[in-house]
N, C-alpha and C positions, 0 to 999 in steps of 0.2 A: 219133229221140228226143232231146230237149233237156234237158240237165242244169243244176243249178242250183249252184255254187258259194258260200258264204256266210265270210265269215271277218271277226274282229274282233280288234283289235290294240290294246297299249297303243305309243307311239312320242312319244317326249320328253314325258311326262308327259300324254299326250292321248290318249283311248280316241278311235279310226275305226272304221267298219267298212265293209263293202259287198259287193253280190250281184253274179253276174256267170253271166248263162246263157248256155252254150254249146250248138251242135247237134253232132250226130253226129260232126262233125270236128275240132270243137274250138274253131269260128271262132264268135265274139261275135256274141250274138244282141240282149241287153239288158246293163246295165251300172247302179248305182245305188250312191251312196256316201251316208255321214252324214257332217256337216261334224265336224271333232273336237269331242271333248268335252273340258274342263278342268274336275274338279271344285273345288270351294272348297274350301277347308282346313275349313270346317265339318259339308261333308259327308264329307269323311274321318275328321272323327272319329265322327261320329252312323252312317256304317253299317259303319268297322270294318273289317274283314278280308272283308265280303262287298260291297262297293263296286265291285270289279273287276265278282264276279260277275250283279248289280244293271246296271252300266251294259253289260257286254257282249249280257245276254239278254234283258233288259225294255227296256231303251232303244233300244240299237244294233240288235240281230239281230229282234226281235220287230216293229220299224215297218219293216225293209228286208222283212221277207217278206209283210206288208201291202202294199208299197208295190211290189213287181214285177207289169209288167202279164201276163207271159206263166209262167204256172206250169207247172212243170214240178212232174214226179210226185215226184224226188229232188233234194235238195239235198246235198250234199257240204261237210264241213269238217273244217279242219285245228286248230280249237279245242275239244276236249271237251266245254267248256261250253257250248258253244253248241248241241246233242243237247236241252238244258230248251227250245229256244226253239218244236219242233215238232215234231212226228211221223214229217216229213217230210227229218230233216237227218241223217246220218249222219254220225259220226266218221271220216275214216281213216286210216289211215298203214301204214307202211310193215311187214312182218312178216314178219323174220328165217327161212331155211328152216330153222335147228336148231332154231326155234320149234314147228314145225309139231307136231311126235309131243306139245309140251304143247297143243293146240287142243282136246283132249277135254275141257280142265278151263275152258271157258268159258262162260258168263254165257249165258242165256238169249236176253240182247239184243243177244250179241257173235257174231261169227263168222268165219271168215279163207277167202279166197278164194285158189287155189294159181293163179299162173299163170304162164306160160311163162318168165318172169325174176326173178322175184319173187311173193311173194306178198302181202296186203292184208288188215290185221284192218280190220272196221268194227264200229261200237258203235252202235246206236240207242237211243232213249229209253224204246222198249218191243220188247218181244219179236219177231225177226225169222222173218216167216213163211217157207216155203220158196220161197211165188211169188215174196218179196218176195229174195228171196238170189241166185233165176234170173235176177231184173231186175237185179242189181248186178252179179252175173256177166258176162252180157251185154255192158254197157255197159263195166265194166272189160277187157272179149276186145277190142272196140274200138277202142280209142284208152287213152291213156297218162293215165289220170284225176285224176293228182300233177302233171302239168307245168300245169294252169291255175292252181293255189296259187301257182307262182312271180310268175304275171302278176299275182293280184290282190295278192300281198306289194309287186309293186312300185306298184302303180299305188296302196296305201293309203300308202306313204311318200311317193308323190309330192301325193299329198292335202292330205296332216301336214303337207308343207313348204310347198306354195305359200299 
């Protein structure tokens, strides 16, 4: 089964972003960045405090999920925001075990996965069915689903820079 990773970053005043799906092991299947963005000081003022959010899900995250040729069922990220961009993107991180006894008191569209070292809240954009919890299950039993964020954190700095 092949996963999809998505994340978008601001990095010296330039929104990047970019996908990166993995198979089963972990090892790069596809890969697809957006060149940085710089907005004008005019669109800073005209969209305000939601500019971040504007350029991470309409621009950046919504053409990279267009533009992958091999889709994968899940997408995986490490930016909240980025949950508006499709149905198919999950939030995740990391989820403390004296968290755990509070997991009764979550969201409809949130849920945490316990697993042998840790455990993993995810958030999706709408409501997480049970088959759809077995399939993140699964996939996080597998392989270590937080160490691909580091590779695309660096590979979007190295982006920004060159």
């Amino acid at each position: 089964m092949k996963v999809g990773y998505i994340s978008a970053k601001k990095i010296d005043e330039k929104y990047v972003g970019a996908v990166l799906i993995v198979d089963e092991l972990g090892i790069p299947q596809e890969f697809k960045y957006t060149e940085p963005v710089s907005p004008t000081p005019l669109q800073k003022i005209l969209y305000g405090k939601s500019l971040e959010l504007y350029l991470t899900v309409e621009i950046i995250a919504k053409s990279l999920l267009k533009s992958v040729e091999q889709k994968p069922e899940i997408f995986l990220t490490d930016n909240i925001s980025l949950v508006e961009a499709s149905d198919q993107v999950y939030y995740v991180s990391p989820y403390g075990t004296s968290k755990l006894e509070q997991s009764q008191n979550l969201e409809p569209n949130e849920c945490v996965i316990p697993l042998q070292n840790e455990s993993l809240k995810l958030v999706s954009k709408s409501n997480l069915t049970q088959d759809k919890i077995e399939k993140l299950k699964k996939i996080m039993e597998e392989f270590d689903v937080m160490e691909p964020f580091q590779r695309l954190s660096k590979a979007l700095e190295f982006v920004c820079r060159s």
